[in-house]
BALO-510910 format. One record per residue (C-alpha): x negated, y negated, z; residue in three letters. Coordinates in nm, 3 decimals. Each point is the difference from the previous one (the first is absolute). Example, Ala and Ser with C-alpha at 12.3 -4.5 7.8 and 13.67 -1.06 7.14 Angstrom:
2
        xx        yy        zz   code
    -1.230     0.450     0.780    ALA
    -0.137    -0.344    -0.066    SER
***
This chain:
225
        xx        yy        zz   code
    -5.736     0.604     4.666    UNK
     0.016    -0.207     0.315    UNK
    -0.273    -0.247     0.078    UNK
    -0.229     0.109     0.257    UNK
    -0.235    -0.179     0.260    UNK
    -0.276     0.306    -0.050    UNK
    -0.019    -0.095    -0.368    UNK
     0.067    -0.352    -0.002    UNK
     0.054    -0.289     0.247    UNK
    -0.071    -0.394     0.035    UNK
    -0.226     0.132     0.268    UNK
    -0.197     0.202    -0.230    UNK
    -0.028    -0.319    -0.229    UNK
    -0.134    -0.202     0.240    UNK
    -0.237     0.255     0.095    UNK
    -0.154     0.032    -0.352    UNK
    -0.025    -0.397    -0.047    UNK
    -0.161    -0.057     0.359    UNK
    -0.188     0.314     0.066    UNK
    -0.146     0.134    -0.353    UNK
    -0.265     0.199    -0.013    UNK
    -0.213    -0.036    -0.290    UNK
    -0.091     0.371    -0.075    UNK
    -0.033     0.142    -0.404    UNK
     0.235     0.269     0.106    UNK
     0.251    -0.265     0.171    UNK
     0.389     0.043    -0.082    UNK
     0.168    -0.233    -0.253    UNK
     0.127    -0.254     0.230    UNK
     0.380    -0.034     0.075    UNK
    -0.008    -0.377    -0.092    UNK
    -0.053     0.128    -0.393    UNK
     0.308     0.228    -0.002    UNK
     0.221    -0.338     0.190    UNK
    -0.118    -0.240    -0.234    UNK
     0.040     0.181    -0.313    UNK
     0.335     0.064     0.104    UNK
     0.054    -0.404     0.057    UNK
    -0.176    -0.090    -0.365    UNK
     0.262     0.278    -0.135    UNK
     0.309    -0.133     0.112    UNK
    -0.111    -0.356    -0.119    UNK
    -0.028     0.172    -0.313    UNK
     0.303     0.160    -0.028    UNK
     0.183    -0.318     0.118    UNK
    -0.129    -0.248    -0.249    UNK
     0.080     0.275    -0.285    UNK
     0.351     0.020     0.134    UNK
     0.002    -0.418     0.006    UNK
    -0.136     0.011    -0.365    UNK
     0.243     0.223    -0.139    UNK
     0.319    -0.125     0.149    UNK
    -0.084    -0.319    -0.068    UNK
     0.187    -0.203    -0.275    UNK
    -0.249    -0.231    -0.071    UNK
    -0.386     0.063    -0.016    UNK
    -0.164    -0.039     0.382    UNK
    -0.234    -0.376    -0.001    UNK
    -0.291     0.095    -0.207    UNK
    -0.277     0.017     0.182    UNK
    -0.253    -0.251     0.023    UNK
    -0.330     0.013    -0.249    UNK
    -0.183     0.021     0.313    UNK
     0.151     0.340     0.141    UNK
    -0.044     0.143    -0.337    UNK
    -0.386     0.100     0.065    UNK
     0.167     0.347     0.167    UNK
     0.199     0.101    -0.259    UNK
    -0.186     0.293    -0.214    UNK
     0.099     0.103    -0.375    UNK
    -0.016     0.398     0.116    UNK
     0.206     0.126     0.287    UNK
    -0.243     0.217     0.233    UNK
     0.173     0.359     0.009    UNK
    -0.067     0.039     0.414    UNK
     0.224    -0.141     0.274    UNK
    -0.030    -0.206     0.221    UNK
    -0.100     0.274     0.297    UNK
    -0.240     0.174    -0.262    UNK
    -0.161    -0.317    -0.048    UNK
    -0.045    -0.127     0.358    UNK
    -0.076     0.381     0.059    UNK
    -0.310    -0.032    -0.239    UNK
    -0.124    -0.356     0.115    UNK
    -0.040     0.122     0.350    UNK
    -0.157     0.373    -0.124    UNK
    -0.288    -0.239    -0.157    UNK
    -0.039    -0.312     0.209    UNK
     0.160     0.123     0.299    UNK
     0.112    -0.308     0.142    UNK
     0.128    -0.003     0.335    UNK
     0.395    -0.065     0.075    UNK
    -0.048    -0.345     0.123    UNK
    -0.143    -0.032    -0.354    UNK
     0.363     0.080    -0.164    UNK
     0.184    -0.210     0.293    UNK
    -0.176    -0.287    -0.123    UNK
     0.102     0.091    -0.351    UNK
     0.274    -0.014     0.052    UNK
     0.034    -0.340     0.137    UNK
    -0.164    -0.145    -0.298    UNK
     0.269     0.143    -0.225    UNK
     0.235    -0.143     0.213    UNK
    -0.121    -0.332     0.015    UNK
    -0.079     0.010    -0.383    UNK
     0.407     0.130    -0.054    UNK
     0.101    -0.332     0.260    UNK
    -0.235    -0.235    -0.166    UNK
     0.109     0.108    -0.386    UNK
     0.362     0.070     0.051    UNK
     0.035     0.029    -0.399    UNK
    -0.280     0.260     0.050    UNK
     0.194     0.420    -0.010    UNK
    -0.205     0.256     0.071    UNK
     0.034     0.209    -0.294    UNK
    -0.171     0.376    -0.122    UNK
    -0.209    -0.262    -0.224    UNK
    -0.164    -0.160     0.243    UNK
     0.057     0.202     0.353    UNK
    -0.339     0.207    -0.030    UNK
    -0.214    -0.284    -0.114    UNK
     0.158    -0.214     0.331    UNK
    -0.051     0.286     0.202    UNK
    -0.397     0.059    -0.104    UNK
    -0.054    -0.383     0.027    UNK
     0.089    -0.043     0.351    UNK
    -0.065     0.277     0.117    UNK
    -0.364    -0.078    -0.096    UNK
     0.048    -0.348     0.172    UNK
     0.133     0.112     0.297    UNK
    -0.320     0.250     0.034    UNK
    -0.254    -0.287    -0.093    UNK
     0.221    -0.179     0.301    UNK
     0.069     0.303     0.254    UNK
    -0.351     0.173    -0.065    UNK
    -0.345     0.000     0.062    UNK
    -0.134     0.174    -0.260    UNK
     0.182    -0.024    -0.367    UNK
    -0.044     0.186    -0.394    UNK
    -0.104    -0.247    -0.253    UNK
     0.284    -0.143    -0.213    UNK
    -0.114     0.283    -0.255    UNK
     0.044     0.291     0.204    UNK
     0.366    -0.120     0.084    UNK
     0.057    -0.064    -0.392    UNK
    -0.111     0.356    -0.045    UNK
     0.248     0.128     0.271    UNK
     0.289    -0.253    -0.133    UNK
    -0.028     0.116    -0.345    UNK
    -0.118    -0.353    -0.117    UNK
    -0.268    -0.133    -0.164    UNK
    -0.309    -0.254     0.257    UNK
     0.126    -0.237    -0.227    UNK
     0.372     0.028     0.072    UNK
    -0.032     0.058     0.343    UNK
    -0.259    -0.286     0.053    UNK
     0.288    -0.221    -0.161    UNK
     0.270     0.142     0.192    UNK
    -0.145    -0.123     0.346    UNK
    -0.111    -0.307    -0.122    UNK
     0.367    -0.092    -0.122    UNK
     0.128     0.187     0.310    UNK
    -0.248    -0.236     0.230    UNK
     0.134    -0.295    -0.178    UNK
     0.390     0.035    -0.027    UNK
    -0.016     0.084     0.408    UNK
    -0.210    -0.356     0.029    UNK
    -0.261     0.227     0.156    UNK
     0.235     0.045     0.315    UNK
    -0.131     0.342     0.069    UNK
    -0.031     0.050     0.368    UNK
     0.292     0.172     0.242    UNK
    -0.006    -0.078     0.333    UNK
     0.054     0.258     0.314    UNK
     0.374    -0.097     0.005    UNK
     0.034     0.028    -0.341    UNK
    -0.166     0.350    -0.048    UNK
     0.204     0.123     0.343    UNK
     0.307    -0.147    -0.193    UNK
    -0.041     0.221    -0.316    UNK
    -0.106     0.256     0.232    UNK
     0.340     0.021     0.131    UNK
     0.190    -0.020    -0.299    UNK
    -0.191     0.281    -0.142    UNK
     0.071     0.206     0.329    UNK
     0.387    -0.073    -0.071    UNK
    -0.080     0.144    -0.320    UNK
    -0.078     0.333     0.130    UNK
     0.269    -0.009     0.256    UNK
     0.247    -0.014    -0.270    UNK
    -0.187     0.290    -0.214    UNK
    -0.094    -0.248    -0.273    UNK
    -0.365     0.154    -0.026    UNK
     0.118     0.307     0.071    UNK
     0.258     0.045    -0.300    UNK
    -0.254    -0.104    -0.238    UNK
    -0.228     0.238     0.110    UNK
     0.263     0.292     0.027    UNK
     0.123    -0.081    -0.358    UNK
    -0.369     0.027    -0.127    UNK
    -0.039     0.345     0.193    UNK
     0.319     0.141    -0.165    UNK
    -0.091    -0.107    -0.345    UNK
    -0.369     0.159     0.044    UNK
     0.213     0.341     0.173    UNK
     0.198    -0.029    -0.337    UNK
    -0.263    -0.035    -0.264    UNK
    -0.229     0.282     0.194    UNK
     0.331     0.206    -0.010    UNK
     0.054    -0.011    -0.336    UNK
    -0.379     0.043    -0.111    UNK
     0.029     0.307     0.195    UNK
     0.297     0.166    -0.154    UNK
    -0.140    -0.076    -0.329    UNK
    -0.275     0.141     0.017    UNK
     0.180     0.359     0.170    UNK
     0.234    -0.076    -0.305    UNK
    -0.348     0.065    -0.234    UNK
    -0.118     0.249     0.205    UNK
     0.306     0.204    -0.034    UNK
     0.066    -0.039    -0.366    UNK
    -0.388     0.089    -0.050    UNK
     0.109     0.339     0.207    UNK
     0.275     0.031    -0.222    UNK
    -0.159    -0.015    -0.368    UNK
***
């Protein structure tokens, strides 16, 4: 399936961060579908570094630890930036700047991999930073816990550590928000976002599919006896 302007384009992207309209019944943003495609490859690549690796990867600090969670959440990455945006509905910019902190936080702690231990607890923490920064109007900590998964408690010490290991060095300049801006457009130009989305489509296609024939399968063999 070819990538198409009509269904996705840098121009389209831009559009969303710069011009959202903050409507109840407004689209999930394209931004969502880019970056989760961005925070999956990450993923992938550090499991492909781990297991070809002779020797264990640097341990990571004691510091970076504070993401790391004993129980795997069972939703991906897209699910899970899906559902933060269904309940706070944070605008784009909101995820640009997001994403900026996790890059800064990946430059600043190079020991630091971005793991399926600690991924959704990163991604919850700044996102709710970069709404307290991009925002005029924010949830409480506790409504984000609730749409995180966590606990007030965990999430109240998961910005507080987050706040700290970044030295408080939370604001992005224009040029620096234009900057990520355009590396997320490249993203799209080279399908990135789209591909994650596709694959997510097919799988959904695949398990509706098979519900359905199961359940002709039933109706069938009720006929039958």
């Amino acid at each position: 399936m070819a990538l198409t302007s009509a269904i996705l384009s840098p121009r389209k992207l831009r559009h969303d961060v710069y011009s959202y309209s903050y409507q109840q019944d407004s689209n999930i943003p394209l931004v969502i579908s880019v970056f989760a495609s961005i925070i999956d490859r990450t993923l992938s690549r550090n499991e492909r570094i781990a297991k070809n690796c002779r020797f264990p990867l640097s341990s990571k600090s004691a510091k970076t630890r504070v993401f790391d969670c004993y129980e795997t959440p069972d939703m991906t990455i897209q699910s899970y930036l899906e559902r933060i945006f269904r309940y706070t509905r944070a605008g784009p910019s909101v995820y640009v700047v997001a994403y900026v902190y996790i890059d800064r936080f990946c430059q600043l702690y190079p020991e630091f991999r971005i793991g399926v231990r600690n991924v959704h607890r990163l991604l919850i923490t700044t996102i709710m930073l970069a709404s307290k920064y991009v925002e005029d109007m924010n949830y409480r900590n506790s409504y984000f816990a609730r749409v995180g998964g966590l606990t007030l408690q965990e999430m109240n010490k998961l910005e507080v550590e987050f706040l700290f290991l970044m030295k408080f060095k939370l604001h992005v300049n224009v040029s620096v928000f234009e900057s990520y801006c355009c590396h997320l457009e490249r993203e799209v130009s080279i399908g990135g976002g789209y591909h994650i989305e596709r694959a997510l489509r097919c799988a959904e296609e695949i398990k509706t599919f098979k519900q359905r024939e199961e359940t002709r399968f039933d109706q069938i063999a009720h006929l039958l006896l």
